[in-house]
N, C-alpha and C positions, 0 to 999 in steps of 0.2 A: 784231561779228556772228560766232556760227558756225553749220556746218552743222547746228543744234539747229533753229536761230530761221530761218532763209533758208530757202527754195525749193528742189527741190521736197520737202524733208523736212516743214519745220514745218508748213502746209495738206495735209499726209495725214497724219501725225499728231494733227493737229485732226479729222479725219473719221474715223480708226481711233477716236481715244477718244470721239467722237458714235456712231460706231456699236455701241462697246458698249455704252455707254448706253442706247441703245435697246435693244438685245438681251437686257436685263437681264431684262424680262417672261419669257423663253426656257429662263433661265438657272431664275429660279424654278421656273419650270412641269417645268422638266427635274427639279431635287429634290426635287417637292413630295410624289412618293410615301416620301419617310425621313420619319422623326423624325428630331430636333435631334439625339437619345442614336446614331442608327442612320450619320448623318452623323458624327460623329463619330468612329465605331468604323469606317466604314470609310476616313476619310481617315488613320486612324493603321495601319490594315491594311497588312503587305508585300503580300497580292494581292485585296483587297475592293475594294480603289480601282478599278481595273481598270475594274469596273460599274458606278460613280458617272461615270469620265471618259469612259467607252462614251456614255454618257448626254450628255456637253458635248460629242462632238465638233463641232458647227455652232455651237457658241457661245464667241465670244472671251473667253479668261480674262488679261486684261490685269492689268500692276501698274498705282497708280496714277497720276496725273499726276502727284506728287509723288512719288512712288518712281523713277520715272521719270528726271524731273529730276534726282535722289538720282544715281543710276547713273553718270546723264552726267557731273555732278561730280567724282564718286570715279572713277569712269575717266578723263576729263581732267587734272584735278589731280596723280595718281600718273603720268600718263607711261603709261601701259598700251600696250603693244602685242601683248600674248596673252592671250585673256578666253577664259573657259569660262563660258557656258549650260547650265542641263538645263532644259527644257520651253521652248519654242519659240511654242506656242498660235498666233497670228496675227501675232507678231513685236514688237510693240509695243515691249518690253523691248528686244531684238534691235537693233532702230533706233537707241532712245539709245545702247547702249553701241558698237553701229559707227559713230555719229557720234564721238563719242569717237576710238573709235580715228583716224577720219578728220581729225578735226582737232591729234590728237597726228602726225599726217606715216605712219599708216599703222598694218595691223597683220595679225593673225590672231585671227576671232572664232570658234571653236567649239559649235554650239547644236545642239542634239536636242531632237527631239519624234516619237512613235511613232504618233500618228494620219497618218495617207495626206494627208485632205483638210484636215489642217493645214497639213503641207508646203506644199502646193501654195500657199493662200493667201501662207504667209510669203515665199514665193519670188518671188508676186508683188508683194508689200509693199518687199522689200529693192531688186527693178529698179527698183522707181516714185520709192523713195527716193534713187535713186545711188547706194545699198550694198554689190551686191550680191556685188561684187568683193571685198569685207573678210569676208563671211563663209562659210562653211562650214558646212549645215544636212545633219544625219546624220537619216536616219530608223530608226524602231525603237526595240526597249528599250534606254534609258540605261545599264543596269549592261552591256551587251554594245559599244554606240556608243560607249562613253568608255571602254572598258579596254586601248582602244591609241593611238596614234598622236595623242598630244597634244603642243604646244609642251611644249618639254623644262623650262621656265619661266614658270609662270603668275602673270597678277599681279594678275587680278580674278575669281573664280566666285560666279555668281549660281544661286541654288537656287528654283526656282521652277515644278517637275513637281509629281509624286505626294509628298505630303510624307512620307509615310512612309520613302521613298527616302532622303531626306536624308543618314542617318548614310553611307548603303552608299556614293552620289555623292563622298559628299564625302573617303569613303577611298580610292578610286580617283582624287582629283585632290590631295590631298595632301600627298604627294612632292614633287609638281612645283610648289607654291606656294611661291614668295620671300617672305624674310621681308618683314614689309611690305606684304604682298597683303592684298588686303581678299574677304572672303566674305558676300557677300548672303543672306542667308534669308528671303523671303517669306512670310506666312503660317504662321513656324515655331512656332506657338503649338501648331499642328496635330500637332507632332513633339517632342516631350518627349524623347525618347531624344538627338536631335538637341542639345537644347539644353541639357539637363546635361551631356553632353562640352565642349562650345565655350564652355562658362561654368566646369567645373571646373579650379582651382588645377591647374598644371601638362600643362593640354591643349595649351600651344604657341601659346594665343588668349587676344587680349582681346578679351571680345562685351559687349554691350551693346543692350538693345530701343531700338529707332529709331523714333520715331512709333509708333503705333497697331497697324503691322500688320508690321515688318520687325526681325531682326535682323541689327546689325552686328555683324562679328568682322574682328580683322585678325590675321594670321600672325605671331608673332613671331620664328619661328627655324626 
């Protein structure tokens, strides 16, 4: 058993991902004013995004159950005791990898997300879970939330805001990545810039697409 599968994590995390599912209608209707091309160009935008996520804030943008799962894994498994987050949304992700830490004997989780009434939500998501003591939820823009005060050794970052972010995030956490650290990228199909680094010969990463919608990378040095 761990705190993944047991009370009170795993029945709100059954309800968190029922309720995005439902939300999904919300979700549509919130982008239905782009085109496919318009979506596009502004998830790869440094500041168009802005008005696409204006647009979701009441709608959870969750990984999925299996990415999910993915997290808790790779945080479990490595020992993790210092995780960096960017984007927060209603915590879902959040959950697995502070389980993790919880059943590695503890930790420090780092997460950002710059909507107000996101916050609020995750805040209440990590108390209901037992979490809430492992994590630290910054609000505000990421490039500003993350350019201090982080574990001085990181051993898991998951990317999962504005993807166009990606590259900027991920040079701000970087440094402090052990070799060995694993780096999540959600939806990084969305960030081309992103993934020619973390794929090019002598980036310091072995990446690799992960399922349908993630990639892996780990630190080598």
């Amino acid at each position: 058993m761990t705190t993944l599968t047991t009370t009170p994590l795993a029945p709100l995390l059954e309800r968190l991902f029922d309720e995005a599912a439902e939300a999904s209608p919300a979700l549509s209707a919130a982008i239905a004013g782009f085109s496919d091309e318009e979506r596009s160009q502004l998830m790869r935008s440094k500041t168009g995004y802005l008005d696409l996520y204006a647009r979701l804030k009441d709608v959870p943008l969750p990984v999925s159950r299996e990415t999910g799962v993915l997290l808790y894994m790779l945080a479990r498994s490595s020992g993790a005791q210092s995780i960096v987050e960017f984007g927060t949304s209603f915590g879902i992700s959040t959950l697995h990898l502070a389980a993790a830490l919880r059943d590695n004997g503890g930790g420090r989780l780092v997460t950002t997300e710059f909507e107000p009434s996101k916050v609020a939500r995750a805040r209440h998501n990590f108390a209901a879970g037992g979490l809430a003591d492992l994590v630290e939820i910054r609000e505000g823009d990421a490039l500003k939330t993350l350019a201090a005060d982080l574990p001085a050794s990181i051993d898991l970052l998951l990317l999962d805001g504005a993807k166009a972010l990606y590259p900027e995030i991920l040079g701000l956490v970087e440094s402090r990545l052990r070799p060995g650290a694993f780096v999540v990228a959600d939806n990084a199909d969305h960030s081309p810039e992103y993934l020619a680094h973390v794929r090019s010969p002598g980036s310091g990463y072995m990446s690799t697409p992960f399922g349908a919608d993630v990639e892996l990378s780990m630190r080598l040095g």
